[in-house]
N, C-alpha and C positions, 0 to 999 in steps of 0.2 A: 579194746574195741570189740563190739561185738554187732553182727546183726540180727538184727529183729524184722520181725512182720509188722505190716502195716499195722493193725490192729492192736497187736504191742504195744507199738512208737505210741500209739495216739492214748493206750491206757495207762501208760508211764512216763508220758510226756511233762509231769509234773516234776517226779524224779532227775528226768534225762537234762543235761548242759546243751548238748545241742547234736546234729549231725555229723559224723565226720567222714574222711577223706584225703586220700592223698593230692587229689583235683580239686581249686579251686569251684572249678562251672561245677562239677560233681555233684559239689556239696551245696551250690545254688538249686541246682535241678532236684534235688530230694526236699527243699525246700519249700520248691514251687509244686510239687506234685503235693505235700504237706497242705500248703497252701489252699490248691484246685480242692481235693478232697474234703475239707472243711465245706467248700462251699456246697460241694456235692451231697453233702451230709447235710446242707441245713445250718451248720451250725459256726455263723459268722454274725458280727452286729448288724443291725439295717438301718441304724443313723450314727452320726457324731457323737451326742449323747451318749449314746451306750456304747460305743466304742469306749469313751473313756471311763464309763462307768465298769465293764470288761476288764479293764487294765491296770482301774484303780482298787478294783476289789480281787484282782487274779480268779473271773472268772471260770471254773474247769472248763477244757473240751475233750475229757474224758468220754462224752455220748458221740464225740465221732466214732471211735471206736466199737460203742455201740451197734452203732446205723450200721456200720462198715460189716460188722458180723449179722447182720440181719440178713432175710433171705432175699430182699431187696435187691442187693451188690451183689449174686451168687453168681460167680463165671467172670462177672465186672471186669476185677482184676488183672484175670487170669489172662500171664502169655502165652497161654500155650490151647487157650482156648480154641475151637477149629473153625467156629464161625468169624469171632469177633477179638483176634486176639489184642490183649490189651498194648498200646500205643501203638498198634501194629496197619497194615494194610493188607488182607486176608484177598483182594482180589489180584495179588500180586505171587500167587501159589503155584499156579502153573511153568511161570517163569523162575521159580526160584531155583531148583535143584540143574535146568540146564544153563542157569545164568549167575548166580548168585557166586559166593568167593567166601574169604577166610571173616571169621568175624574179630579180626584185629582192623579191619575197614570203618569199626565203629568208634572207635578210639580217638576222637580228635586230636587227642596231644599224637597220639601215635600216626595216623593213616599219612599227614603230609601232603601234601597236593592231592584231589579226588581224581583228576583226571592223570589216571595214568592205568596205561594197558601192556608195557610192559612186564616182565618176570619178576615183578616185584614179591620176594617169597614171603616176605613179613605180613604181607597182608594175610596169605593161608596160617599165618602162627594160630593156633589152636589146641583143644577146644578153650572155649572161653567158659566160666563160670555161669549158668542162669543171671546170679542178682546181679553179676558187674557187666553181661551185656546188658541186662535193661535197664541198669545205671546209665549205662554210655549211652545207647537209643534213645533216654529222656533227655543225656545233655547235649546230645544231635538237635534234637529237639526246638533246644532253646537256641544254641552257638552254634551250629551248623553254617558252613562257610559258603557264601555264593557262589556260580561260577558252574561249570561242569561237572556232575560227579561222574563216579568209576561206573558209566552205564551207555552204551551205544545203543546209538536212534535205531537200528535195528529191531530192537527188543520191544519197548514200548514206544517208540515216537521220540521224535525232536521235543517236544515238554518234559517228559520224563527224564532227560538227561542234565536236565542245566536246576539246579535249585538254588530259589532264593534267598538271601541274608537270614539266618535266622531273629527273630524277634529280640535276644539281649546279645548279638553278636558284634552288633554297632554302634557300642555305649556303653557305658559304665552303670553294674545295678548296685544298687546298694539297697539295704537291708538293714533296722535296729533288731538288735540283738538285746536279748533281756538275761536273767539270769538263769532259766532253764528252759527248754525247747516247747514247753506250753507259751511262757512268757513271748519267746523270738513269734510266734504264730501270731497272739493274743495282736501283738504292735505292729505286724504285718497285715493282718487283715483289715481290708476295704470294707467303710459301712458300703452296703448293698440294699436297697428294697427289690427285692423279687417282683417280676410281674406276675400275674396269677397265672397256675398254670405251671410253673417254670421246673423242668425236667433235669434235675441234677445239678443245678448251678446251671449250667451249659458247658460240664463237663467234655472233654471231651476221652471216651475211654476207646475207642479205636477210631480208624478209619470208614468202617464200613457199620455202625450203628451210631442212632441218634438222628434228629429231625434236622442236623446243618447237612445244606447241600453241598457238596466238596468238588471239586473238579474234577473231571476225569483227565489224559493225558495224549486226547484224538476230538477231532472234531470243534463243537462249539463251546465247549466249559474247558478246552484246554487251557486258556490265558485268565479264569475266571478269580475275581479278587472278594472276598468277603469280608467284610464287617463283625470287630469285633467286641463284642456292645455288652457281654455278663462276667465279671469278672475268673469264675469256673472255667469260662472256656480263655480267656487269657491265660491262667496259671497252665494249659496245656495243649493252646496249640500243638498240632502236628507238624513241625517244620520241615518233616522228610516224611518220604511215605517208607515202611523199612516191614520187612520180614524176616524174622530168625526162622532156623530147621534147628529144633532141641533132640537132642536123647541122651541118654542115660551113660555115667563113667565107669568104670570097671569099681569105683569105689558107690555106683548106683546115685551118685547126684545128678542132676540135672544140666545140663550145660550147653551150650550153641555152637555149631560145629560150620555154619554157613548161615550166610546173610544175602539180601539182597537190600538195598538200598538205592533210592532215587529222589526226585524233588517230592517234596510235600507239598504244603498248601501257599497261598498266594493271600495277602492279604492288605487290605484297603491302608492307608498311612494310619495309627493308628493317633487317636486324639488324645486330652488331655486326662482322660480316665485312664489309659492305656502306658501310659507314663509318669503316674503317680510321684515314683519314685527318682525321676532320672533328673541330673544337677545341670544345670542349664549354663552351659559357657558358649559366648557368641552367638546366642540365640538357636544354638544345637544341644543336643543332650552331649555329656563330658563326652568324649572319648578316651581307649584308652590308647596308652606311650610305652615301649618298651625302655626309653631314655628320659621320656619326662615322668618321674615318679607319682604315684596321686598325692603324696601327700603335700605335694606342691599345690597341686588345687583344694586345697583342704577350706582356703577361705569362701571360694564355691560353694562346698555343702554348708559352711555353718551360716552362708548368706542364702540358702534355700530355707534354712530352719528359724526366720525368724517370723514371730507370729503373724498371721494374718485373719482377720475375724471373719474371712467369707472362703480362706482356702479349705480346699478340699483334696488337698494332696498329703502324703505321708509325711514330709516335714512340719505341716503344718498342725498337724495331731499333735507330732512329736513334741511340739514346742507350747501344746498346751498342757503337756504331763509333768508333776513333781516332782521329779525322780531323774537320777540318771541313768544312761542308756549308751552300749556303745553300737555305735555307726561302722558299718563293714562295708566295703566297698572293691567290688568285682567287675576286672574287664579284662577280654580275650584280644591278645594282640597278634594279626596275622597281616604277612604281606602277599598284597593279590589270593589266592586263594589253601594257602599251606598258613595251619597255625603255628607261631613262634611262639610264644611263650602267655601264663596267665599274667597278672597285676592284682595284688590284694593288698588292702590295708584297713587299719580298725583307727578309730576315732573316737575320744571321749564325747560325748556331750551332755549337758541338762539345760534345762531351758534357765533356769538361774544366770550360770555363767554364760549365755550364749553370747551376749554384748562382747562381751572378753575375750572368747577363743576364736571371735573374727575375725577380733581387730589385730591381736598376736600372731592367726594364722597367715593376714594379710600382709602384715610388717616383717615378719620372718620370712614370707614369700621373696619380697623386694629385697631386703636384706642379701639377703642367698644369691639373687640374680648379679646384684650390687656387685659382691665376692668375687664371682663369677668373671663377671669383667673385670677386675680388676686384676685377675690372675693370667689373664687372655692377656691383660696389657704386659703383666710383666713377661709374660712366654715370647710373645713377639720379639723383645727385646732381646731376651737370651739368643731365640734361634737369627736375629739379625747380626748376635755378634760372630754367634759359632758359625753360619751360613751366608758372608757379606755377598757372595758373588751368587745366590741363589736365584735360577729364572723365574719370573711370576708363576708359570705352572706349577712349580715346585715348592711354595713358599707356602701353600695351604698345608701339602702333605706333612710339610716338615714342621710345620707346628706342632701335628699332634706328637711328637717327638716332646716336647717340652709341657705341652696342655694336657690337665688330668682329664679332662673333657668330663664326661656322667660322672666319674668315679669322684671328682670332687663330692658332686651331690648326694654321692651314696653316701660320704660323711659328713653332711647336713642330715641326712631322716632321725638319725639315733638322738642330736641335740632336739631338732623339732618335735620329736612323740614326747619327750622331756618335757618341751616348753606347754605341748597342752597338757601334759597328765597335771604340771604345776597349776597352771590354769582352774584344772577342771577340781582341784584338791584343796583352790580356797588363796593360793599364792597370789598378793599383786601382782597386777598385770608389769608395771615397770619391775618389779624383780623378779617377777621371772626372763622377762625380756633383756633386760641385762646379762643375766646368768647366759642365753641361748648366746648372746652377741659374744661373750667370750670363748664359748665353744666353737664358735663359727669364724672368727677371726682366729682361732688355734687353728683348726682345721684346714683351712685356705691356706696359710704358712706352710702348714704342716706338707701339704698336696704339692705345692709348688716345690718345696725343698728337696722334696723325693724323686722328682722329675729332673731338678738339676744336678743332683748327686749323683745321677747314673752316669751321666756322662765321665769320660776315661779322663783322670785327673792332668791338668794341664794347666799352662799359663791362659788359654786362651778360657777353658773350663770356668777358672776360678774367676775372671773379667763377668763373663756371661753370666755367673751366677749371684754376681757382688752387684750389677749393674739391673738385675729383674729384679733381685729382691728392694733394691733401694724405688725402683719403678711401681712396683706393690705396694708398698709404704708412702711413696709421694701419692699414688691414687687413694690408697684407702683414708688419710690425712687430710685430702683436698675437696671430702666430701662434707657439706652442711646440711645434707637434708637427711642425715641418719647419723644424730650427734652421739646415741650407744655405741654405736660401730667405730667413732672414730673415738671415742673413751676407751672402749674395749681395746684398742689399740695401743693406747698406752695404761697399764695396769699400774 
């Protein structure tokens, strides 16, 4: 791994595989800044047509890199700029050095709850590196968590203190990925017609430059909400308003030693341009689950991807290209306002096999859940034998004593990525489906036998466990409406 300049990335973008990162959002938010930049450059399709025409002949975008060295962008960039620093908020300077704190505060996986004022010392761990704060500050950005942050109304007002959801912090994003970091751009990018006139895309490169009017955090534009209407200024919302203090390490790199950080911008619900990308379950965009896996929803996206001749969303490009393409899929799981963990998962598709890896992903879905219960039926039964005298309070707890609960499903994902790769490689749909339903009926056996083998061996042990698995077997047996599953059952 290595980093590069912007400039670089976009002149060897043809070379490069893609971004990397040990952060999920991370490596979204270099993506989307990727993204923004193109448009800010100029250099994106401005209809359907050539989008695919772009894609289908791997148009370069070699002259972003161009534009970007041009004298145009001089200072643009720059974070440490003293007017306009980039993704920065420059009228927030005064207050930094007697308010600001450690820049481990920018770290979503790291900071943990924002609202917290006591001796938390993790938050001063320091200095932080130049490029991995303004990594972090871009995917503040985007996943930045509602709620309170680490900042008292004293300072700047009741506004400034509470910021709102960030833009992909409430969803699941997902992204085609191509085979080198030109390609991943090329199939991300939104045709756009420019209105005349139009000043960077509608980049946005700080807070305080540019013709969008932003809200201040007193008075009458404190609650104010904008519209966000050119794709440029999507790929970079400000979603926190954030100021670094840089200088220099004894080894003379660059690095941030203090932050201040607070709400950023407010913004209108955004429409169906603004969501291109997002897989629609129950008439919401996905969310993510730190217990329900995506690849459980996988029939979701391959049922976003199928053609439509007046959409105008990324699946539906997707599905007018020759080629295959894999599907990456990103969402940040927090409860109330501390992030718990990422969710990532990749997916075959081409529009050939799309019919296929629906209808597999949707049957392998039920399939699993099917399992599922049927492993629940038999855990009942063991903990009713081992536990006859248990009160109703107790009778929940004591299940999961016996029930693999997620972990079953963790031994569902490795058969399922199996059943699409077969899929997506040319394999009949019934033979691959077959193949997943004996993994998955091993699996479930397998989860539940593990669960009753712990217990300390006993006469009562051995009942409990001769009498769930016989209970497993009459359920999985007694089903008609998933006749693999009960084939699978007997090999």
């Amino acid at each position: 791994m290595e980093w590069l300049g912007l400039v670089e990335t976009f002149a060897r973008s043809e070379q490069l595989a893609t971004v990397v990162h040990a952060s999920p959002g991370a490596r979204v938010a270099q993506i989307e800044l990727l993204l923004g930049l193109c448009y800010a450059t100029g250099v994106y399709p401005r209809t359907h047509t050539e989008w695919r025409e772009w894609n289908d002949s791997c148009r370069p975008i070699t002259d972003v890199a161009e534009r970007l060295a041009s004298a145009e962008f001089d200072g643009l960039l720059d974070p440490l700029h003293p007017e306009h620093p980039f993704g920065q908020n420059a009228l927030l300077a005064d207050h930094l050095d007697p308010h600001g704190y450690g820049p481990a505060q920018l770290g979503l996986e790291r900071c943990a709850d924002y609202n917290q004022f006591a001796d938390h010392r993790h938050l001063f761990d320091g200095p932080l590196p130049m490029r991995e704060a303004v990594l972090a500050m871009l995917t503040q950005h985007h996943y930045g968590l509602g709620g309170r942050v680490r900042a008292k109304t004293s300072w700047l007002g009741r506004s400034f203190t509470f910021g709102s959801v960030g833009r992909l912090a409430g969803r699941v994003r997902t992204l085609a990925l191509g085979r080198t970091l030109a390609d991943t751009l090329r199939l991300n990018l939104a045709p756009h017609r420019p209105p005349p006139g139009e000043d960077f895309g509608g980049f946005n490169f700080s807070w305080t430059r540019g013709s969008v009017q932003r809200r201040t955090f007193d008075g009458a534009t404190a609650q104010m909400r904008r519209a966000v209407v050119r794709p440029g200024d999507l790929h970079s919302v400000l979603g926190r308003s954030v100021l670094l203090r840089a200088g220099r390490s004894v080894e003379g790199e660059w690095v941030v030693d203090r932050v201040l950080m607070g709400a950023g911008e407010l913004l209108e619900p955004l429409g169906a341009d603004g969501l291109q990308d997002a897989v629609m379950d129950s008439g919401r965009p996905l969310q993510a689950s730190a217990e329900h896996g995506l690849w459980r929803d996988a029939h979701a996206l391959y049922a976003a991807c199928r053609p439509h001749t007046k959409g105008n969303d990324l699946f539906s490009r997707l599905a007018s290209l020759k080629r295959p393409i894999t599907l990456w899929s990103v969402g940040l799981v927090a409860k109330q306002r501390s992030a718990i963990t990422w969710v990532s998962d990749t997916f075959p598709f081409d529009p050939k096999s799309q019919p296929a890896l629906l209808r597999v992903s949707r049957e392998a879905a039920a399939w699993t859940d099917f399992l599922a219960s049927c492993v629940e039926k038999a855990a009942i039964v063991a903990r009713d034998v081992v536990y006859p005298q248990a009160r109703p309070d107790e009778r929940k707890v004591l299940l999961k004593r016996f029930h693999p609960g997620s972990l079953l499903f963790a031994r569902f994902e490795g058969p399922f990525h199996e059943l699409l790769d077969d899929i997506a490689a040319g394999v009949a749909a019934e033979t691959a489906l077959a193949c997943f339903a004996e993994h998955a009926v091993h699996a479930s056996r397998a989860a539940l036998r593990e669960r009753l083998r712990g217990l300390p061996r006993s006469a009562t042990a051995l009942e409990a466990e001769a009498r769930a698995e016989a209970r497993f077997e009459a359920a999985l047996n007694a089903t008609n409406t998933f006749p693999l599953l009960k084939e699978a059952a007997h090999p």
